[in-house]
N, C-alpha and C positions, 0 to 999 in steps of 0.2 A: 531283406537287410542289405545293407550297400555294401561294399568294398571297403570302402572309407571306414565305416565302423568297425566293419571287422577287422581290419589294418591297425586303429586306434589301440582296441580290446585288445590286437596280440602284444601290441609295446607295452601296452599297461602292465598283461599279463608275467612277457619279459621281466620289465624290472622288477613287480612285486616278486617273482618266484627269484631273481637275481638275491634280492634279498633273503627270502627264508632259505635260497641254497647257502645261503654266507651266514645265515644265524640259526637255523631251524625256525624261525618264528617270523611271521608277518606276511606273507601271500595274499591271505584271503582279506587280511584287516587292511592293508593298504589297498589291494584292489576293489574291493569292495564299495567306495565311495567314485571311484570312476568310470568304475562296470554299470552301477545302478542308473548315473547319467546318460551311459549310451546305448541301453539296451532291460533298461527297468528290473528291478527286485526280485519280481518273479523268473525270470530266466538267469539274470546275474548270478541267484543264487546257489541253483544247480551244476551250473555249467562250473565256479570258483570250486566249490566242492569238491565236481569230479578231477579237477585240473589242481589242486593242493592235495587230494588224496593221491594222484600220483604223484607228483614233487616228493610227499613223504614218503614212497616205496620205492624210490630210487634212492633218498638220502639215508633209510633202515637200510639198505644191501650192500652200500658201500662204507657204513659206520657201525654196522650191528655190534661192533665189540663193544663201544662206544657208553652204549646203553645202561643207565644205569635201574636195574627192575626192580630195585625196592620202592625208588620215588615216582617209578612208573606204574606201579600198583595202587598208591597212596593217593596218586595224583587222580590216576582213573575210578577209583570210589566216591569220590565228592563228586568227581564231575560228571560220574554217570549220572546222581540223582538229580542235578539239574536240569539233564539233557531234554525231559521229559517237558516242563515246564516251560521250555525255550521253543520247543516244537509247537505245542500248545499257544502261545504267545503269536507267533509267527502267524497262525490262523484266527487269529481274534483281533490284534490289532491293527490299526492301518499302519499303509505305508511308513508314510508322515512322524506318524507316532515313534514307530522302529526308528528308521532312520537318528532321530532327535536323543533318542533312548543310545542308540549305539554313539551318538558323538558327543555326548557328554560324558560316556566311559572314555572315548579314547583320547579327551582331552584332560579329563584328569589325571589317567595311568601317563600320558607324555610330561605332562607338569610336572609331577611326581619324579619319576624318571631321569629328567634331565636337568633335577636341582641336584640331586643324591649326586648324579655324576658329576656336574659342576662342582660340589662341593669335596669331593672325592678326589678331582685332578687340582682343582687350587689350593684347597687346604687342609690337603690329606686328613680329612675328617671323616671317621668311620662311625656307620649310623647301626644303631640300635639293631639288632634281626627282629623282625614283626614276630609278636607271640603266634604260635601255632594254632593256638584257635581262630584267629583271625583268616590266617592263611589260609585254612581249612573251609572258613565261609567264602572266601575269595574262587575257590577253586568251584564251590558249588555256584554260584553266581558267574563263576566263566561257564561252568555246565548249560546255566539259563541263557546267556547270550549265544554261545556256541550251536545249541537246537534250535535258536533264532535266526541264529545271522552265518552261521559254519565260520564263526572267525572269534570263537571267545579267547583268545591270544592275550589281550590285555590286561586279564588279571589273570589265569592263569601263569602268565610271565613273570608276575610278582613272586609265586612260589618259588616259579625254576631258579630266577635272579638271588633267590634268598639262601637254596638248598643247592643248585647245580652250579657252584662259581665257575670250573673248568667249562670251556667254550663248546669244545667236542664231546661232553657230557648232555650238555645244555641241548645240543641241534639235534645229537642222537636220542634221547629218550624223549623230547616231545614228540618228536617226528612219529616215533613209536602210537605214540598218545594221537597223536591225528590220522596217524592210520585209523587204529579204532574209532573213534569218534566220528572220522568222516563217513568210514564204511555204516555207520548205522544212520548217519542222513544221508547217504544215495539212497539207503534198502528203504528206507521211509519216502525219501522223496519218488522213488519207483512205484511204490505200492500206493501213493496218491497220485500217480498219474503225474505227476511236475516235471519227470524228463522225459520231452518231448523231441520229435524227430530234430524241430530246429535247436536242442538245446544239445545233443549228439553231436549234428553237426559244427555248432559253433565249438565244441570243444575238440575236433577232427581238426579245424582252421589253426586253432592256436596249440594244436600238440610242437608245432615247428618251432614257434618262439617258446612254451615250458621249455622244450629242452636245451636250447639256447641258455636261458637265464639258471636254469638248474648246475650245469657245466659249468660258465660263469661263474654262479656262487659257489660253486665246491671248491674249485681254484683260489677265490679269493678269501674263503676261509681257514686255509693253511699259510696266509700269508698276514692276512691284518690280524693289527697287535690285539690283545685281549681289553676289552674296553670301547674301543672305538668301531667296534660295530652294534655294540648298543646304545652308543649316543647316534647312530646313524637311525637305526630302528627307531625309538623316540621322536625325532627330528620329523623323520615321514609319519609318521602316525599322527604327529599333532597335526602336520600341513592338513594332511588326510581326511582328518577328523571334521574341516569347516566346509567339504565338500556336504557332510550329510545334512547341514541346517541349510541348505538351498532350498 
C-alpha cells in the first residue's frame, strides 16, 4: 500500500472522527464511502471499526456523566437483534449490492434531516415526534446496517434526534452504544479471520490523525451552537452518500 493512500485514509479519517468528536455521530458513515475507494470493503471495514471504537472510549471518559442509561438500554435492545442479520448480510451479498443498499439510506436519512432543519431555522416549525413504534423498527434496521457496514448511524440517529435533544446527551450516550456495538464487530471480525496484519497496521498509521480530529471535535463541541452541528452532519452524509453508487 503506498504512502499516498495511507496519507489520504489518515485525512479522511481526521475529519470524519473531527466530526463524530463534535457530534458523537458519523466517523464510520462518512468515512466509509472514501475508505471503500482507496483501500476496498473488506479491509475499510475493520480497520473504521477499530479506529471509531476508539473515538468512542475516548469520548465515554471524558463525557461519562453525560450519558443518559435509560435511552442507552432501549437503544441497545432493538439494535442488538439487528446486529445479527447485518453480519449475516455482509457475507452474502456483494459488494455492489451493500455499498447501493448503504446509499440509499444515507440519502434519505440526509433528505429527511436537512428539510426538518431548514424548516425549523425558517419557520420555526415544530414537526410531529415519530411514534415510538416506528423508532423502535428504526433502531433495529440500524442494528441491520450497523453488522453490515459498522456505521448504522443514520437511523439510529433519528431516535437520539427525537429523545436526546441536549447535544452532550446526544454524543455521550451513543458513544456509549458504539462502544458496545463495535466491540462485538472486532470480536466477530477476529474470530473470522478479517483483521489482518495489514488491517492492524493501517489502523497503527492513522492512530495520529484519530486523535488529532478526536481533540478537535471535543473543542468544537463546547463551542458550536446547538443545531448547527447537525445540519453539518447531514450536509456530509448526503455528499458522502453519492460516493457509494460509483
Amino acid at each position: 500500500m503506498s504512502f499516498l493512500t495511507i496519507l489520504l485514509l489518515g485525512f479522511v479519517i481526521l475529519i470524519a472522527d473531527f466530526l463524530e468528536g463534535l457530534t458523537g455521530f458519523g466517523s464510520a458513515v462518512v468515512a466509509m464511502p472514501f475508505a471503500i475507494m482507496l483501500i476496498g470493503i473488506n479491509i475499510a471495514r475493520p480497520v473504521l471499526t477499530i479506529v471509531a471504537l476508539l473515538l468512542a472510549i475516548y469520548i465515554v471518559i471524558i463525557s461519562h456523566k453525560d450519558i443518559l442509561w435509560e435511552h442507552y438500554f432501549r437503544i441497545l435492545a432493538f439494535v442488538i437483534l439487528g446486529l445479527p442479520f447485518g453480519i449475516w448480510l455482509f457475507d452474502k451479498l456483494p459488494e455492489s449490492t451493500l455499498k447501493k443498499i448503504l446509499g440509499v439510506f444515507m440519502v434519505l436519512i440526509a433528505l429527511r434531516g436537512l428539510f426538518i432543519a431548514y424548516k425549523e431555522s425558517k419557520e420555526g416549525k415544530e414537526f410531529k415526534a415519530i411514534n415510538n413504534s416506528i423508532l423502535s423498527i428504526f433502531l433495529f434496521l440500524g442494528g441491520c446496517i450497523h453488522g453490515a457496514f459498522s456505521c448504522g448511524g443514520p437511523l439510529i440517529i433519528l431516535y437520539a434526534s427525537e429523545k436526546l435533544p441536549n447535544k452532550s446527551n446526544f454524543r455521550a450516550t451513543l458513544s456509549m452504544l458504539w462502544i458496545t456495538l463495535d466491540s462485538i464487530i472486532v470480536l466477530q471480525s477476529a474470530l473470522s479471520h478479517a483483521i489482518t496484519k495489514d488491517v492492524l497496521k493501517l489502523v497503527l498509521y492513522t492512530l495520529p490523525f484519530l486523535a488529532i480530529g478526536a481533540v478537535l471535535g471535543n473543542l468544537a463541541h463546547h463551542r458550536i451552537k446547538d443545531g448547527a452541528f447537525t445540519k453539518i452532519v447531514y450536509v456530509l452524509l448526503f455528499v458522502s452518500a453519492f460516493f457509494m453508487f460509483r
